[in-house]
C-alpha positions in Angstrom: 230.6 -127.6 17.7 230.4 -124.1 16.5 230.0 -123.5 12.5 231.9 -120.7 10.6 230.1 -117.9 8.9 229.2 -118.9 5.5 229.3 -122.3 5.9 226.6 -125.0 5.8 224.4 -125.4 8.8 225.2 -121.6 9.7 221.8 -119.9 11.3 220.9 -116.2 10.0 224.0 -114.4 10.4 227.8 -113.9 12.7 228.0 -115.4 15.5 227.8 -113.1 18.8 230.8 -111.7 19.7 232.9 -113.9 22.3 232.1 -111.3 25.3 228.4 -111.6 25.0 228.3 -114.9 25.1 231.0 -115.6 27.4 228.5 -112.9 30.2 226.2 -115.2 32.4 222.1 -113.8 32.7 221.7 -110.3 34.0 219.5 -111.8 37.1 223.0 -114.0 38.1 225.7 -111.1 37.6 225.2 -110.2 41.0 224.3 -106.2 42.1 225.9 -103.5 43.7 224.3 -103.1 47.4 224.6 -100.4 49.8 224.9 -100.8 53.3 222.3 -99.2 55.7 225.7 -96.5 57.5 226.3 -95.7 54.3 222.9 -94.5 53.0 222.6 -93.2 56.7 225.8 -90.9 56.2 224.8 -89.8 52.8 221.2 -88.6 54.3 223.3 -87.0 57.2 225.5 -85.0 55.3 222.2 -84.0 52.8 220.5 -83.4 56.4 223.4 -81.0 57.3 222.8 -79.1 54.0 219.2 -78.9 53.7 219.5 -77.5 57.9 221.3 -74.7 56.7 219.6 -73.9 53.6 216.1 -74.4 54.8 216.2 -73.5 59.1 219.0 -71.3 59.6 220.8 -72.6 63.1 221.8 -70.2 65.2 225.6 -69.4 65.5 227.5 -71.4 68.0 225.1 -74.4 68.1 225.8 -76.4 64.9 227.9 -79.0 67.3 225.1 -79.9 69.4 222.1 -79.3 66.6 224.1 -81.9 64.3 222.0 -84.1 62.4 221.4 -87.8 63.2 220.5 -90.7 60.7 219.3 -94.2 60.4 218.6 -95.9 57.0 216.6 -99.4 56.0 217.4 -100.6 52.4 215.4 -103.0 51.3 215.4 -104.2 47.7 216.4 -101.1 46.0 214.3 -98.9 48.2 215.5 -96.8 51.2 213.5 -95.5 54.5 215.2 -92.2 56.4 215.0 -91.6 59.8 216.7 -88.5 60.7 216.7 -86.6 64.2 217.7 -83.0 64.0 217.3 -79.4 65.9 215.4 -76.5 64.6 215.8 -72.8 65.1 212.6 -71.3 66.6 210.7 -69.5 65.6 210.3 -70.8 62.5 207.1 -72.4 60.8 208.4 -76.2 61.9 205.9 -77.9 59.1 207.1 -76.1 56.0 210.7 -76.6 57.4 210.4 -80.0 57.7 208.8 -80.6 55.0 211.3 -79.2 52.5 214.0 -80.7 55.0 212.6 -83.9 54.4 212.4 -83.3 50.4 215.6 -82.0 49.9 217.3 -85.1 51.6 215.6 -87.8 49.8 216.1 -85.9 46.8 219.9 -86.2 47.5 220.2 -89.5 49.2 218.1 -91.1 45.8 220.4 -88.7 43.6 223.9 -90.3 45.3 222.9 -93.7 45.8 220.4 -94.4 43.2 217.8 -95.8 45.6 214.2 -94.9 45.6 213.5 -93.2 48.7 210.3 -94.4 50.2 210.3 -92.7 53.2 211.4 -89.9 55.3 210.9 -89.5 58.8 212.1 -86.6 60.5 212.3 -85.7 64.7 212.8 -82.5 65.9 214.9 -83.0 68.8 215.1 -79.6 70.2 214.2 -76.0 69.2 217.0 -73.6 69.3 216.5 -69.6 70.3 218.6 -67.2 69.1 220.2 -66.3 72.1 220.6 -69.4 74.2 222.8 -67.3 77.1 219.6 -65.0 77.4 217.6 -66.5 80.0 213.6 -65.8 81.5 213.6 -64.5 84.9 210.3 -64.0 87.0 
């Protein structure tokens, strides 16, 4: 039996209002999770970015130098595994390395997920001119 305000028995001030009270505990409310494809296509299309930005890929060869993905969330953390192609020359730790910043920045930015890990494969290196070829 609830008391009004002002009357006798009343604690130290208004009671909540209804909507508070009517909210079950934080920890039962449930939370918003986010599958592994969809983390994994987030960090593919922040893959696809970072490519161009940081390892120019030669004309012509984007098709076949596209980015790849796989995510693991776990508890509100995320670990990236992402398989691309690099242009060569080029200095393939310092690439990869800002590669590999620039997605988890993004992927942590879009999903709100802390991003543990990122793990990056160079598949291939790309030259220039692929139709050029070495002849002894």
């Amino acid at each position: 039996m609830r008391t009004r305000p002002g009357s006798p028995g009343e604690g130290s001030g208004p009671d909540p209002p209804a909507s508070a009270v009517a909210l079950p505990p934080p920890a039962e409310r449930g939370a918003t999770v986010i599958p592994d494809r969809v983390v994994a296509r987030i960090a593919v299309q922040a893959a696809r970015t970072a490519q161009s930005r940081r390892a120019a890929v030669p004309p012509g060869r984007s098709a076949a130098g596209a980015p790849s993905a796989s995510a693991a969330v776990r508890t509100g953390t995320v670990r990236l595994h992402l398989t691309m192609d690099l242009p060569y020359p080029t200095d393939i730790a310092g690439v990869c390395e800002r590669i590999q910043q620039d997605v988890a920045d993004r992927v942590a930015q879009l999903t709100g997920l802390r991003v543990r890990e990122v793990t990056l494969t160079v598949r291939r290196l790309l030259t220039a001119d692929a139709s050029r070829r070495r002849v002894r």
